[in-house]
VOBA-1610 file (N, C-alpha, C; in pm, whole numbers, padded with zeros to 5 digits, always signed):
BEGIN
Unk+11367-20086+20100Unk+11460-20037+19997Unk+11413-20080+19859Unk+11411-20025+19790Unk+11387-20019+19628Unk+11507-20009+19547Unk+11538-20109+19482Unk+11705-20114+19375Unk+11642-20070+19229Unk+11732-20035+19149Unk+11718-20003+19044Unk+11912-20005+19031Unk+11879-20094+18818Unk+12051-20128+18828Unk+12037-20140+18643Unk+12146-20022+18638Unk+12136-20028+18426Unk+12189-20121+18380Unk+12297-20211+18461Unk+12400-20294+18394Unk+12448-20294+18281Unk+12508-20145+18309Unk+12636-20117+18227Unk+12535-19989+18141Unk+12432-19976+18093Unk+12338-19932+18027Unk+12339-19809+18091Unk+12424-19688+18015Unk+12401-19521+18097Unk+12263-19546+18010Unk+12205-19530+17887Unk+12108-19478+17867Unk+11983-19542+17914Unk+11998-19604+18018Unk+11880-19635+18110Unk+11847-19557+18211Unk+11949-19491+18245Unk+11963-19467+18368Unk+11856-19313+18391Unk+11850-19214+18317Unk+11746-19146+18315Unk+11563-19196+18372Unk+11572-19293+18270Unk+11435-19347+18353Unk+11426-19424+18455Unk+11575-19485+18470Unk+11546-19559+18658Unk+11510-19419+18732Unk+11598-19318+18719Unk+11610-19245+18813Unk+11474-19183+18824Unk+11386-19157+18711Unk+11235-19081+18744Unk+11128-19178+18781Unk+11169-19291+18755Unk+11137-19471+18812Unk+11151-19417+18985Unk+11231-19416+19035Unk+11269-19379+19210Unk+11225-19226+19191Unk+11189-19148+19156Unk+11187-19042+19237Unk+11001-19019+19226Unk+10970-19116+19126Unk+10830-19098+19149Unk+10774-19158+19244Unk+10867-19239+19345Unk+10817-19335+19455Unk+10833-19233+19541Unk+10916-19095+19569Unk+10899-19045+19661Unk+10945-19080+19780Unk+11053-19155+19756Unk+11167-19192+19859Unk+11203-19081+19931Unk+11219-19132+20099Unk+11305-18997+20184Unk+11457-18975+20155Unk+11502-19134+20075Unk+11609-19041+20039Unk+11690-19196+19909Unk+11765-19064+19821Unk+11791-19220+19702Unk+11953-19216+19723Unk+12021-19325+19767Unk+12159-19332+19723Unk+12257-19371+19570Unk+12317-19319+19528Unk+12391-19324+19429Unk+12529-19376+19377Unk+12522-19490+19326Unk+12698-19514+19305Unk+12754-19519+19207Unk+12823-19425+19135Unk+12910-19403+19028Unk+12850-19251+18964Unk+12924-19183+18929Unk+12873-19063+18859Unk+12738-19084+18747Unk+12737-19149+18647Unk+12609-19165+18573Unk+12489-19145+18616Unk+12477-19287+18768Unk+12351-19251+18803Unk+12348-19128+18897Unk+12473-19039+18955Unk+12476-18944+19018Unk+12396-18829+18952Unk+12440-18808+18847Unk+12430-18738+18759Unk+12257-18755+18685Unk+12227-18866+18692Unk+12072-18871+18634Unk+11964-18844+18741Unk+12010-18867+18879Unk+11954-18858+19013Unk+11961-18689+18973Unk+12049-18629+18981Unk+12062-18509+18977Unk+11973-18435+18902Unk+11933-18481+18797Unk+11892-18409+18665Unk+11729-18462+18694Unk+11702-18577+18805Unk+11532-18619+18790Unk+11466-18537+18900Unk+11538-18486+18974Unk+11523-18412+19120Unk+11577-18302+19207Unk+11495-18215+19222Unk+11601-18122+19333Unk+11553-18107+19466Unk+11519-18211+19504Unk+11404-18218+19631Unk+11470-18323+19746Unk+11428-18445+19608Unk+11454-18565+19720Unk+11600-18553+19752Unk+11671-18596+19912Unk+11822-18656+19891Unk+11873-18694+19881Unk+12002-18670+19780Unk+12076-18774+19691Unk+12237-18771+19798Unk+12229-18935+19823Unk+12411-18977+19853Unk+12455-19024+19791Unk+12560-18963+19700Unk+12600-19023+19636Unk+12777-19075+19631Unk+12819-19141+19536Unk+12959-19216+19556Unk+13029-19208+19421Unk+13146-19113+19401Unk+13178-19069+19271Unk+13346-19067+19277Unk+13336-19074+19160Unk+13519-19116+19117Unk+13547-18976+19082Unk+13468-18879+19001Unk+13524-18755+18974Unk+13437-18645+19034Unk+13514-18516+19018Unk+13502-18395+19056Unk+13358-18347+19064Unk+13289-18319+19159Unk+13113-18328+19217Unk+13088-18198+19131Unk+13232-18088+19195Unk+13176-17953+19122Unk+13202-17925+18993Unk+13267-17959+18885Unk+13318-17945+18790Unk+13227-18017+18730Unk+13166-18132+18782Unk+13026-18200+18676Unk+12890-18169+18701Unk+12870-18075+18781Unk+12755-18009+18858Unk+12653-18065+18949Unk+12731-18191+19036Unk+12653-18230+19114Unk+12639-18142+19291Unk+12748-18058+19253Unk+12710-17969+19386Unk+12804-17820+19338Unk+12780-17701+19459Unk+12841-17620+19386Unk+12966-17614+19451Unk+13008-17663+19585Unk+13133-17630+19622Unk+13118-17764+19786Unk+13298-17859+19760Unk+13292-17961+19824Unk+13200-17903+19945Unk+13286-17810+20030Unk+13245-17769+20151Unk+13106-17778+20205Unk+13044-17713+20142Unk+12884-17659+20132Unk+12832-17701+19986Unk+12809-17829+20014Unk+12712-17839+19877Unk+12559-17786+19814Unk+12513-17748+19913Unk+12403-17647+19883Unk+12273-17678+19836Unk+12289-17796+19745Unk+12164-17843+19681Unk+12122-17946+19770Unk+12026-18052+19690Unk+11973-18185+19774Unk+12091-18334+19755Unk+12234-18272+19705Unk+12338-18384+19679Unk+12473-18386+19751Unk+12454-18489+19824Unk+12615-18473+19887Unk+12668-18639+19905Unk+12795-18633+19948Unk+12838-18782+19955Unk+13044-18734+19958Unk+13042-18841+19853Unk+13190-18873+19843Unk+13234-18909+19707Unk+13337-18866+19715Unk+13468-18878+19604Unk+13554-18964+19591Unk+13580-19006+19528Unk+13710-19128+19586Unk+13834-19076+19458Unk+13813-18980+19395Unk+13926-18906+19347Unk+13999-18976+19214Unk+13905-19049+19156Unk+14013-19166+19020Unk+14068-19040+18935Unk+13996-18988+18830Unk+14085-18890+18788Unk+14227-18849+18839Unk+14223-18788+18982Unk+14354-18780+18993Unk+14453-18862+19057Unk+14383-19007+19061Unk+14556-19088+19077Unk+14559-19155+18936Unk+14489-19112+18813Unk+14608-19172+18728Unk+14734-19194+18679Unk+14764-19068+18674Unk+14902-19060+18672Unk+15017-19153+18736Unk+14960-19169+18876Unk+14999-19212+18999Unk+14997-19394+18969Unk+14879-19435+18922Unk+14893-19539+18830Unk+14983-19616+18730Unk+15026-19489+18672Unk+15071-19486+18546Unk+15255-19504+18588Unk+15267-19423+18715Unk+15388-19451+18753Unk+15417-19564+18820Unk+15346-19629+18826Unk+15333-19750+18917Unk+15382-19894+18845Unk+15303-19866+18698Unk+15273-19947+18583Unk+15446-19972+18563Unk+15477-19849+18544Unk+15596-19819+18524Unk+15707-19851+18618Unk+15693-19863+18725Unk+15818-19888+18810Unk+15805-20045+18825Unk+15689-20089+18804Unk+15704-20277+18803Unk+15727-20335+18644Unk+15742-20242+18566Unk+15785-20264+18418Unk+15858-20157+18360Unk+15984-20186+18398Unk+16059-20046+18323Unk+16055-20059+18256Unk+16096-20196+18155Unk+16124-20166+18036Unk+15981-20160+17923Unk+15910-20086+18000Unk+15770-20058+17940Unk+15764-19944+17846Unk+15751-19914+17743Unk+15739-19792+17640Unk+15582-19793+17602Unk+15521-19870+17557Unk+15358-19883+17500Unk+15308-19922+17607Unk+15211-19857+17651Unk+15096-19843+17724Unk+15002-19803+17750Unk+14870-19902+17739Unk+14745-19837+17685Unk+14659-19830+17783Unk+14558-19716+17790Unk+14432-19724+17880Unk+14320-19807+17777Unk+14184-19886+17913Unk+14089-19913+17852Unk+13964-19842+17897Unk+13896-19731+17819Unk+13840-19645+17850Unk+13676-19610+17811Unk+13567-19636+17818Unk+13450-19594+17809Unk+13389-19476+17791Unk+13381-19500+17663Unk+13338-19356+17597Unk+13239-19262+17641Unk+13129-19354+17645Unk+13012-19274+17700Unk+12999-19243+17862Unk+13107-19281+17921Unk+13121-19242+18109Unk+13152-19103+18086Unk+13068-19030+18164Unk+13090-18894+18212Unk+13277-18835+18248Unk+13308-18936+18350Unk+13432-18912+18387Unk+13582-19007+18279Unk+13529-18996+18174Unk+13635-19096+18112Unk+13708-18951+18073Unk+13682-18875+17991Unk+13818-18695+18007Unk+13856-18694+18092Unk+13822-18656+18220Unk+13924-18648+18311Unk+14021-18725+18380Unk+13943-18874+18361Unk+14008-18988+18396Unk+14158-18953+18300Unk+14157-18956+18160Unk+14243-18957+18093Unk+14337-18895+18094Unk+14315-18774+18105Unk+14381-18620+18084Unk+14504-18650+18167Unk+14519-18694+18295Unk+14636-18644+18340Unk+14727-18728+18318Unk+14701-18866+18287Unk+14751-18966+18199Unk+14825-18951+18095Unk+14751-18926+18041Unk+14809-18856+17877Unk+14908-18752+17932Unk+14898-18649+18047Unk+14978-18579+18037Unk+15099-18588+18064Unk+15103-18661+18219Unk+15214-18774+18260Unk+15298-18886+18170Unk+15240-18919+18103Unk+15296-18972+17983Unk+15438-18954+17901Unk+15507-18851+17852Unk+15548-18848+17762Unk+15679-18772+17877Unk+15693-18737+18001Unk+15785-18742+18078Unk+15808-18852+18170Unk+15721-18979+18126Unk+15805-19146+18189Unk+15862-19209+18014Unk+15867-19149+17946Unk+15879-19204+17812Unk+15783-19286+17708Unk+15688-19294+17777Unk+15577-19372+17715Unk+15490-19314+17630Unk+15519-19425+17525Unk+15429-19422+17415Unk+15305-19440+17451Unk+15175-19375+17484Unk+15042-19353+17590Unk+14931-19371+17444Unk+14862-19471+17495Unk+14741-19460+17362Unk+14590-19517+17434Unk+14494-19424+17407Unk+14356-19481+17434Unk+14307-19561+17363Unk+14212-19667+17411Unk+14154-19790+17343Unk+14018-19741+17403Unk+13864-19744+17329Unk+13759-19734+17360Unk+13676-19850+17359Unk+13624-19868+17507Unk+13505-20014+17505Unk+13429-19994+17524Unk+13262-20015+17522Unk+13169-20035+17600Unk+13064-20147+17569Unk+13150-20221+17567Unk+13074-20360+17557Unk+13164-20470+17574Unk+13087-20598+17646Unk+13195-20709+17673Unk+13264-20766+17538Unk+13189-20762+17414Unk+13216-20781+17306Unk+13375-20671+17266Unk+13346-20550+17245Unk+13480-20445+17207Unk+13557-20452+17332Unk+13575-20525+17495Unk+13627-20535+17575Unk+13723-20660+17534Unk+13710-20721+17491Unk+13777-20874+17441Unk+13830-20847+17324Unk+13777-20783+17212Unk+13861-20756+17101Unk+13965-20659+17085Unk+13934-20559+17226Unk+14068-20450+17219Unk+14188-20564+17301Unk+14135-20632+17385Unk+14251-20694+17497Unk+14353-20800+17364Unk+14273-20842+17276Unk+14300-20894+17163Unk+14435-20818+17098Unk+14337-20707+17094Unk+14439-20579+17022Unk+14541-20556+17041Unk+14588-20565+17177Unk+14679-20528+17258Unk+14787-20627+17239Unk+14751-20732+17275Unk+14869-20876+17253Unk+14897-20819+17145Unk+14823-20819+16999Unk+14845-20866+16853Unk+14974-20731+16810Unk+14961-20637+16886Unk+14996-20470+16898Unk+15163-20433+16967Unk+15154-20572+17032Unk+15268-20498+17182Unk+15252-20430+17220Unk+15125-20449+17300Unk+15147-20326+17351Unk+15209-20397+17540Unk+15280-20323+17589Unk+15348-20349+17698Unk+15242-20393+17873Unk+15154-20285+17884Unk+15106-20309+17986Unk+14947-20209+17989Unk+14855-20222+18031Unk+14745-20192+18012Unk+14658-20099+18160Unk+14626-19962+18121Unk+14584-19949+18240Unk+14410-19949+18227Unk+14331-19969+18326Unk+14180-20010+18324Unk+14133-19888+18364Unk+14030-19851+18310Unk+13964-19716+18357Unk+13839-19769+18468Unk+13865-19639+18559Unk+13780-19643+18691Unk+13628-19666+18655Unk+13539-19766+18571Unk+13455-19728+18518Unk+13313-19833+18554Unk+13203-19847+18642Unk+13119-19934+18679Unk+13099-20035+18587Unk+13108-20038+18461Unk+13064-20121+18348Unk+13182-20209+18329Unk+13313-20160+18373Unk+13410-20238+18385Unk+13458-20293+18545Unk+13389-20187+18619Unk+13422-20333+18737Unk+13302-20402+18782Unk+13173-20404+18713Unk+13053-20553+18675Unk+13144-20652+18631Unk+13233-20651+18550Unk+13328-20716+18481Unk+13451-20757+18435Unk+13467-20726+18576Unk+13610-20695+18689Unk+13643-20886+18611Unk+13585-21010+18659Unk+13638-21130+18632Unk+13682-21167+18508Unk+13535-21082+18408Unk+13609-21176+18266Unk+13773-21046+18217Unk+13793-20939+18250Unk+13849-20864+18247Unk+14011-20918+18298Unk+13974-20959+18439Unk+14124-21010+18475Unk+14165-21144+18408Unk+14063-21215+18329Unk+14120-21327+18300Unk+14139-21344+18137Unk+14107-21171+18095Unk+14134-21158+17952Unk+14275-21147+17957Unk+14311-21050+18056Unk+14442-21010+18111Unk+14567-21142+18117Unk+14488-21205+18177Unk+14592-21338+18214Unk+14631-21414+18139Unk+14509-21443+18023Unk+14499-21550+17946Unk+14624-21490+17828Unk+14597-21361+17787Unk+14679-21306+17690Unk+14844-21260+17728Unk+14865-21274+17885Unk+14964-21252+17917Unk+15016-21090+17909Unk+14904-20994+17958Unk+14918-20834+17944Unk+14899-20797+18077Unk+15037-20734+18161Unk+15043-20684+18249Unk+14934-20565+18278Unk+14817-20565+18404Unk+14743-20422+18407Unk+14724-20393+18505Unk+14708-20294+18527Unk+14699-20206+18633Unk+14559-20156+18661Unk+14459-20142+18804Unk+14329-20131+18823Unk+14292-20049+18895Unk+14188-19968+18897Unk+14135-19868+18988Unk+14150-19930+19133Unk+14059-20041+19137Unk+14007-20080+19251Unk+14034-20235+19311Unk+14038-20247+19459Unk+14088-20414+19477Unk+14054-20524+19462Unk+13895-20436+19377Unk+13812-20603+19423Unk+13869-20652+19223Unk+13907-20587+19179Unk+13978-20641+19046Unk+14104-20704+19033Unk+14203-20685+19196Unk+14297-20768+19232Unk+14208-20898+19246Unk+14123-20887+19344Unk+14082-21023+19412Unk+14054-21092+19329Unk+13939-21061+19209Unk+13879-21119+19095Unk+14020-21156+19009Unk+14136-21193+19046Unk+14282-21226+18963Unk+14373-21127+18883Unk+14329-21007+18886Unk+14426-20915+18847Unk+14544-20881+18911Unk+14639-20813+18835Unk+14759-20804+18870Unk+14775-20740+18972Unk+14733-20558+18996Unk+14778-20471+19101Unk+14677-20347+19082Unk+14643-20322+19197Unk+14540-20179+19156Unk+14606-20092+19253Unk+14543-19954+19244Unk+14589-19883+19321Unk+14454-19782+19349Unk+14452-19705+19479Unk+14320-19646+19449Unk+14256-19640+19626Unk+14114-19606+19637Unk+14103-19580+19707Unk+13974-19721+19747Unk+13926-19768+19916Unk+13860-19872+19934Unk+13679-19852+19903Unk+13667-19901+19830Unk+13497-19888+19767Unk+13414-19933+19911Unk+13478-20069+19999Unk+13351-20079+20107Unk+13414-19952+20210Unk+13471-19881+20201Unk+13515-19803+20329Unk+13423-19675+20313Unk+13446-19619+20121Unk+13386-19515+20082Unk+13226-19551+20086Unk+13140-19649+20032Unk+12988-19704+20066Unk+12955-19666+20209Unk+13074-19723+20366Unk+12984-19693+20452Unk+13022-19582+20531Unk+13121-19499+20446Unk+13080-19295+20493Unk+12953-19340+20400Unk+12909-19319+20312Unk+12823-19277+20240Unk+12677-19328+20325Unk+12690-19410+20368Unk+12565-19492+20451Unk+12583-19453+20591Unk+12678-19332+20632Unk+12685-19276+20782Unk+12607-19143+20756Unk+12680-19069+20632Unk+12568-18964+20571Unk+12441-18966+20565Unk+12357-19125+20505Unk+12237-19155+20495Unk+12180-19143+20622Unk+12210-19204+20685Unk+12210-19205+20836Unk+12140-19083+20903Unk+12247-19009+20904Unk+12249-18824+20916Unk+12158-18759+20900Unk+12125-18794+20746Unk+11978-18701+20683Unk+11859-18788+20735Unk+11858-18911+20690Unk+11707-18938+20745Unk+11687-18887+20867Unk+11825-18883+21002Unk+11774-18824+21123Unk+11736-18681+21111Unk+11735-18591+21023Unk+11761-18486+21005Unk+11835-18394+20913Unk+11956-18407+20917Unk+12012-18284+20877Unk+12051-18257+20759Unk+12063-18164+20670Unk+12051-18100+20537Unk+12160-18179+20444Unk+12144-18218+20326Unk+12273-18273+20211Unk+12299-18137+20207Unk+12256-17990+20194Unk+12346-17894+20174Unk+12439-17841+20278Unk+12430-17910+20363Unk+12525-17824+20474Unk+12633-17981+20499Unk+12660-18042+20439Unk+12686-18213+20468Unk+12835-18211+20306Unk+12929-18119+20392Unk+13071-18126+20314Unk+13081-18241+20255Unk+13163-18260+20091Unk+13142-18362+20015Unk+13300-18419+20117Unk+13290-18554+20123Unk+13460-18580+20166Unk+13489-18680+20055Unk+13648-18634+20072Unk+13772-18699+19995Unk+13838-18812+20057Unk+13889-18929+19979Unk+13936-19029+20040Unk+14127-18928+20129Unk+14155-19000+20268Unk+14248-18965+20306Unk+14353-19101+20287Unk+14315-19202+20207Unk+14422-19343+20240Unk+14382-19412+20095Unk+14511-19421+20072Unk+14509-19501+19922Unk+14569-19644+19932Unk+14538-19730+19892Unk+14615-19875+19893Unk+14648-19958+19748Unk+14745-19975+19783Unk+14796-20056+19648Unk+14805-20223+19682Unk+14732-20249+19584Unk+14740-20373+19617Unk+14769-20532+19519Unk+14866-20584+19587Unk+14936-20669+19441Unk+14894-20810+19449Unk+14866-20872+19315Unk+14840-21032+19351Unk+14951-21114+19264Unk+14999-21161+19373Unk+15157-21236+19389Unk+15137-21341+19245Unk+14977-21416+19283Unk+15009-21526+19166Unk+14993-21472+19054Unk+14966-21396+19023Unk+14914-21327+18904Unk+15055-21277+18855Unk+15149-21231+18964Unk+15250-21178+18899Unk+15358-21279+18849Unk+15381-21401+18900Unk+15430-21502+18880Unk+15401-21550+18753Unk+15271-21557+18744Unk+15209-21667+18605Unk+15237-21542+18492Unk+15266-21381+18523Unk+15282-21308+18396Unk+15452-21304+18423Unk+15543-21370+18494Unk+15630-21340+18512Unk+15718-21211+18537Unk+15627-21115+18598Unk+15660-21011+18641Unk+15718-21012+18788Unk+15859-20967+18822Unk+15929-20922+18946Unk+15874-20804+19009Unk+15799-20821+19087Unk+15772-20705+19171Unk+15917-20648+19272Unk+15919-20536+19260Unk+16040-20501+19311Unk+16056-20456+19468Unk+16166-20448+19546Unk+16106-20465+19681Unk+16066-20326+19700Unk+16108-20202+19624Unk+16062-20083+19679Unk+15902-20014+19677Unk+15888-20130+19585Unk+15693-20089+19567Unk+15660-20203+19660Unk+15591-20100+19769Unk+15587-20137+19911Unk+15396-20185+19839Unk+15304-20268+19878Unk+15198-20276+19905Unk+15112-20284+20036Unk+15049-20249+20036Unk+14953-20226+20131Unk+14870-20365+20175Unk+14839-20433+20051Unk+14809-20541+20093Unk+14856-20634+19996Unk+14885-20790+20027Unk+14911-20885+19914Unk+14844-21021+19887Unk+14768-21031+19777Unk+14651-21095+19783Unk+14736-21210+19701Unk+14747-21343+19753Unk+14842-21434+19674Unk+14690-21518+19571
//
């Protein structure tokens, strides 16, 4: 196996990807849209598995879930559309929440769509909905800054690789400042965050590594349907909610509870 890793760096990611495809690998796996997307753009040969938060066909990594057709197939894990779902969440463990901000990465492919339904959901829970832009640990600390200095009420985290590299200093910007947030994924509970919601990253990795599987024995990424997560988990960390003094209420059932 051969790694290649931008850390955090999309504009690397073009030349990792012609970096691996000049090795002529039987086959390159992919995790997060960026490098999906640069895999995509260095090759139409080698096969790409890849592991993506947004829409495969709408960003042109295949032409249709079913039958992807080209040399790219894998999985979705669908962030775009549970924001909302997020957002109501944020909301039912903080009613008396009005300001509430996303933290969002400009230069991620999927940060529009991430947003969009957010924003749209928004203004029928009553919330005052505002984007904050990071991409750096530096503007990651000065918006969380922002936020205390702001009131703003509770914070949601965008589904974004550069922010869960940095899932720890993230939850403990969170803590330290006393700002309720809400997370794509669990391993940002575990790392001390409050509550995520979303779909399981090691569950979605090993479809993606049953796929790999598949093709090296044989059979085509175009005939190899993209799949969708079927099970979402919410998941809350008790101490976290204590030390922000937040009541979790008994009807927001979790899936799992990480004390």
């Amino acid at each position: 196996m051969d790694l290649r890793w931008a850390d955090g760096d999309f504009e690397r990611l073009p030349g990792l990807a012609r970096e691996l495809v000049d090795r002529a690998p039987r086959l390159i796996f992919a995790q997060a849209p960026p490098a999906a997307l640069a895999l995509k753009a260095a090759t139409s040969k080698i096969p790409i598995v890849f592991v993506v938060g947004l829409d495969p066909v709408s960003s042109g990594l295949v032409e249709s879930l079913p039958r992807p057709r080209g040399n790219a197939t894998g999985m979705t894990m669908l962030n775009p559309a549970l924001g909302a779902k997020r957002l109501e969440i944020l909301k039912e463990l903080i009613p008396s929440a009005t300001k509430i901000a996303m933290l969002l990465n400009p230069v991620s492919p999927d940060a529009v769509p991430e947003m969009q339904p957010i924003q749209d959901a928004a203004p029928g829970l009553g919330i005052d909905f505002q984007v904050t832009e990071a991409s750096t640990q530096r503007e990651i600390e000065s918006t969380f800054y922002h936020f205390a200095s702001h009131g703003t009420d509770a914070v949601l985290v965008g589904a974004d690789p550069f922010y869960m590299d940095r899932r720890q200093a993230i939850a403990e910007l969170a803590a330290r400042l006393r700002i309720p947030a809400i997370y794509p994924f669990r391993e940002f509970v575990a790392a001390g965050g409050l509550l995520s919601y979303g779909t399981s990253i090691a569950q979605t990795i090993r479809q993606a590594g049953q796929y790999a599987a598949r093709i090296l024995k044989g059979a085509k990424p175009s005939e190899l349907p993209v799949q969708k997560p079927t099970r979402f988990q919410l998941v809350i960390n008790t101490t976290a909610a204590k030390q922000l003094g937040v009541m979790v209420p008994p009807r927001l059932l979790a899936d799992e509870v990480v004390d």
